[in-house]
C-alpha positions in Angstrom: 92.8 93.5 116.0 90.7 96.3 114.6 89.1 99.6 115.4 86.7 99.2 112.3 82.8 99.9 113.0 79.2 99.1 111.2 76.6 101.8 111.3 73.0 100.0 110.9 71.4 102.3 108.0 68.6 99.5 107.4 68.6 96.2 109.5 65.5 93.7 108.5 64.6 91.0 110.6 65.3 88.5 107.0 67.1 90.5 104.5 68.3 88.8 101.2 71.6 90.1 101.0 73.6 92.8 102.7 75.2 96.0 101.2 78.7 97.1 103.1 79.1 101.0 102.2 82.6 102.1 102.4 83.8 105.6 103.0 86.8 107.2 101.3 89.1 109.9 103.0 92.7 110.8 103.2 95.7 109.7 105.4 97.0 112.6 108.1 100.9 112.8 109.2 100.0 110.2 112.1 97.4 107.7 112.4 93.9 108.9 113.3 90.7 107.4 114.4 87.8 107.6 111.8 85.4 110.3 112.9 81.5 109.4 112.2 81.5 113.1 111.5 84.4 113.7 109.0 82.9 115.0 105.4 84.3 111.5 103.7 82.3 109.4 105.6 79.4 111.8 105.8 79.1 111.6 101.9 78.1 108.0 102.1 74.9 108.6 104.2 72.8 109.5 101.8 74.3 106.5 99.3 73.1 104.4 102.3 70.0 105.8 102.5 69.3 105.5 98.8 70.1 101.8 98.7 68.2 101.0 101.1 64.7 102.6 99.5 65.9 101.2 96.5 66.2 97.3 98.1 62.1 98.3 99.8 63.0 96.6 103.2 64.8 93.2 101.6 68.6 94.4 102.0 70.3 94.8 105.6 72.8 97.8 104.9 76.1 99.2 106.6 78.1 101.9 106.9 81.7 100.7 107.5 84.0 103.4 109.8 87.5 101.9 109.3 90.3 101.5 111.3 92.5 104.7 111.1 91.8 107.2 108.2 93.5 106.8 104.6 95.5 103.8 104.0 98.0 102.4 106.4 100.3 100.0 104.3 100.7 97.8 107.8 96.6 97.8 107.9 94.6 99.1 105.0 90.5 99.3 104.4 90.8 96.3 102.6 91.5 94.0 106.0 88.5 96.3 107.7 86.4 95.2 104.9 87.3 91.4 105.6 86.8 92.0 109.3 83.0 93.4 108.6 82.3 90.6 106.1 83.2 88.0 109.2 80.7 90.3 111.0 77.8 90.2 108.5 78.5 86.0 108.6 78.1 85.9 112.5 75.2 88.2 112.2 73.2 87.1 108.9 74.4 83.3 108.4 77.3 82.3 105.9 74.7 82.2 102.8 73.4 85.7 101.9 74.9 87.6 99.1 76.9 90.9 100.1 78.0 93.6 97.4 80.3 96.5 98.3 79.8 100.2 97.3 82.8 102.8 98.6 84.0 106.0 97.0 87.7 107.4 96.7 90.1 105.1 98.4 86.8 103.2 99.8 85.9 102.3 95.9 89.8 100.9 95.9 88.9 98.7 98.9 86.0 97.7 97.5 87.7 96.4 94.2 90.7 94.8 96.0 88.1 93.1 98.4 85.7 92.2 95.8 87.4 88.2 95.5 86.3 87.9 99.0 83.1 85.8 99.9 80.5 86.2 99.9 80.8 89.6 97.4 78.6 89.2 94.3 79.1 92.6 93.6 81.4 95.9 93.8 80.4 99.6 93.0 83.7 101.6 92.9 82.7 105.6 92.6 85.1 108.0 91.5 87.8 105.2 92.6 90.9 106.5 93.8 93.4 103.3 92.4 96.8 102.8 90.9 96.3 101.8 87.1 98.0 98.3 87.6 95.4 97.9 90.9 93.0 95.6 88.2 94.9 92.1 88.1 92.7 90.2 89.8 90.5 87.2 89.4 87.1 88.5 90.0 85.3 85.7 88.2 81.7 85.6 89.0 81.9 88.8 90.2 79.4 91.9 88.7 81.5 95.0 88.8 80.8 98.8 88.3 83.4 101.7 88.2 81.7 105.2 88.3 83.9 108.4 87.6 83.4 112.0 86.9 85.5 113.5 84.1 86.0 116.5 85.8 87.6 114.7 89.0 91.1 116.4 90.0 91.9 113.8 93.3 91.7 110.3 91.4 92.5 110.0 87.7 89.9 109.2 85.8 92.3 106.8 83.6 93.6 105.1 86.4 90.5 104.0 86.9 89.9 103.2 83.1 93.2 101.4 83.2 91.5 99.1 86.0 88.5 98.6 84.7 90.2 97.1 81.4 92.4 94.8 83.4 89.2 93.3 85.6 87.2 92.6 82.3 89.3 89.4 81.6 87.4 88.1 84.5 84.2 89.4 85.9 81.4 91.2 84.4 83.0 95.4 84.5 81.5 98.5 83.1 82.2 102.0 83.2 80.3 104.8 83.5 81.4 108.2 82.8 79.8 111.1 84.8 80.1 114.4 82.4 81.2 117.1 85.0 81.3 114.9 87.8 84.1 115.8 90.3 85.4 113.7 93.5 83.4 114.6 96.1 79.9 113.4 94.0 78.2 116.6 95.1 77.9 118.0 91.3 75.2 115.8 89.5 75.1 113.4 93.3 72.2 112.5 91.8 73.6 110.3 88.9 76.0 108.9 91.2 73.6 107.6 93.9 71.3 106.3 91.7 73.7 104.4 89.9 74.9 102.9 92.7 71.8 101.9 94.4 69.9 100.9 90.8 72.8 98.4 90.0 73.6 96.9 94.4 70.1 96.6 94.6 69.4 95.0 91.0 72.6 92.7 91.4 71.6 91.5 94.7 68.1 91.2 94.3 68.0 90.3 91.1 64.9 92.2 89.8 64.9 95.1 87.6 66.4 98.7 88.8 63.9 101.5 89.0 64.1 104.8 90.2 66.6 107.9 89.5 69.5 105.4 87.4 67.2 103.0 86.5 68.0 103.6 82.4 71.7 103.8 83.0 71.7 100.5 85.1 70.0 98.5 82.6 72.1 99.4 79.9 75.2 98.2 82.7 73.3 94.7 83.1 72.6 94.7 79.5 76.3 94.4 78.9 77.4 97.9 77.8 80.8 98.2 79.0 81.5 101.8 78.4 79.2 104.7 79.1 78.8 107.8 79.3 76.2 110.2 81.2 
């Protein structure tokens, strides 16, 4: 049983593929109902909104509200994740290709529910992970971590730490944003693009324009480690 929820930011009548956007946002002394209005999730509109101009009507994509707020060890984002993918099946059909972008604890359940089909792709942005969180079999998988160096709620080498460990298997690269802090609202720029450029490119599979465009190629180029 979940409380989870999915927030239409674009909904076309025959997308291609379908972007779940996952909001971050930290645990209180008892369990508490996401708010559509708390600042973690509000931080992803705009990263919805992006991807969506950047798929030009050919992407459906969702805001997930989870469950409770932080990480509940009994019932984490990562099952609210597997309850919207069963969603987006009954909805779209079984076929389309889904990639997940969340920030903070949301870019954690994004990696740890990047094995799950149909994912094809997983953005993690300033990723707030354990640095033995990247033992996993993401074969197939096209993966992108995004971290500011100035970031004082997630370790930046946590997230390094991960990224190494996923290599063995999927396709991984870092990006490193040069003054970029947790909240993505120094240089948000950078980080939306990225995102959007590299869900949109990896799901579409077309070349990435727009703000990120440069930075993306170089990602699907095969540059593992970069720094903006």
């Amino acid at each position: 049983m979940t409380h989870a929820r999915l927030v239409d930011t674009a909904a076309p009548s025959a997308p291609r593929g379908v972007v779940l956007v996952l909001h971050g946002g930290a645990a209180r002394r008892k369990p508490m109902r996401v708010s559509p209005t708390q600042l973690s999730v509000l931080r992803m509109v705009p990263i919805a909104a992006r991807i969506a101009r950047a798929a030009k009507g050919e992407l459906a994509v969702l805001r997930l509200l989870n469950s409770t707020r932080g990480w509940d060890a009994h019932h984490t984002p990562v099952d609210d994740v597997r309850w919207a993918l069963g969603e987006v099946t009954a909805r779209f059909g079984p076929d389309l290709p889904v990639g997940l972008v969340g920030h903070s604890l949301g870019g954690r359940a994004a990696l740890l529910a990047a094995a799950e089909q149909p994912v094809v792709s997983a953005v993690a942005l300033n990723p707030w992970v354990y640095p033995h969180e990247g033992h996993l079999d993401l074969t197939g998988r096209q993966v992108l971590l995004v971290h500011g160096d100035d970031d004082r709620v997630a370790r930046p080498t946590s997230s390094a730490a991960v990224a190494r460990d996923l290599a063995r298997t999927a396709h991984v690269s870092y990006v490193t944003v040069e003054g970029g802090r947790h909240a993505m609202l120094r240089r948000h720029q950078v980080f939306d693009g990225i995102a959007a450029g590299f869900t949109a490119a990896t799901l579409l599979g077309r070349p990435p324009h727009g703000p990120g465009a440069a930075v993306v190629e170089r990602v699907l180029a095969g540059e593992q480690w970069l720094d903006v």
